[in-house]
C-alpha distance (Angstrom), angle and dihedral (degrees) to the residues before:
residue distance angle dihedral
X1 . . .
X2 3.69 . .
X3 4.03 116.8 .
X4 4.34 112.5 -140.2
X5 3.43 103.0 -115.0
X6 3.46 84.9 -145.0
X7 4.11 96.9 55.4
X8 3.92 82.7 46.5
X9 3.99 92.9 61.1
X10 3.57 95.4 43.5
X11 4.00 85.5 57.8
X12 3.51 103.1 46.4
X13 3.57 87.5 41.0
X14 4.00 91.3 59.3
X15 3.90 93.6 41.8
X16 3.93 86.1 56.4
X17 3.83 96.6 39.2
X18 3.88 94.9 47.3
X19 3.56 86.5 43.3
X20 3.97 98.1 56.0
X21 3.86 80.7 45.3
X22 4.19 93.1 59.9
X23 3.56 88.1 46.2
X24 3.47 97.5 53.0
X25 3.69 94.8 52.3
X26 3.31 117.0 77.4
X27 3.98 120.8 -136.2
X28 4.36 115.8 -109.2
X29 3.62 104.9 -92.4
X30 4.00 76.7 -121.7
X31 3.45 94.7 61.8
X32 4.09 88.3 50.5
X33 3.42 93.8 49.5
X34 3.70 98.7 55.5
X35 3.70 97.8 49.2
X36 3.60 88.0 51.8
X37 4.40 81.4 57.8
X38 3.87 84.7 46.1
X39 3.50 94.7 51.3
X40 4.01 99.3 45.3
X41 3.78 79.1 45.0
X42 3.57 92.2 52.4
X43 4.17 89.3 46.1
X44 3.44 92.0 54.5
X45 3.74 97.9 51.2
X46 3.75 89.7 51.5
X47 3.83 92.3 47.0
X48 4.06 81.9 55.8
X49 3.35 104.4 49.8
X50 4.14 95.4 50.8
X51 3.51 97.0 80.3
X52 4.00 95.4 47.2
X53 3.98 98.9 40.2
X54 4.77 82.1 43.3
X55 3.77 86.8 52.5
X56 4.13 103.6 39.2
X57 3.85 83.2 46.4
X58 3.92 90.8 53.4
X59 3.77 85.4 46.8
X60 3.32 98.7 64.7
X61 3.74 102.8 37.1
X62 3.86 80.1 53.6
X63 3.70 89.0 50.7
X64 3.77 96.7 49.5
X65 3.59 89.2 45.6
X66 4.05 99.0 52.9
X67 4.37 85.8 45.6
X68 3.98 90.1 49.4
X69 3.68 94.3 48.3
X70 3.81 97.0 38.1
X71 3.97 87.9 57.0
X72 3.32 90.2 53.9
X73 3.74 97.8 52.8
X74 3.68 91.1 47.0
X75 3.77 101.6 48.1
């Protein structure tokens, strides 16, 4: 399947004109402001979950551990 040279030049030059276009816009401060909420949102979240996903993973190594070492004692 060949590709128009043409057709491709007309794309890449709309990609790189509507691109110059976004970039020269500047976002609502509005728009700033809440994905600076998202993001502390976001943070906090994270900072939540570490102590829950540190101690589930200890769990299970401890649980693989305690099974390993109890088939060895029995066999």
């Amino acid at each position: 399947m060949k590709i128009n040279k043409t057709k491709l030049a007309v794309v890449s030059a709309s990609v790189v004109g509507s691109a110059s276009a976004m970039a020269a816009d500047p976002l609502p401060s509005a728009a700033v402001a809440a994905m600076g909420q998202v993001s502390a949102l976001a943070d906090s979240l994270i900072a939540l979950a570490w102590p829950i996903t540190v101690t589930i993973t200890l769990a299970i190594i401890g649980i693989s551990l305690f099974k390993k070492f109890s088939k060895k004692s029995v066999s």
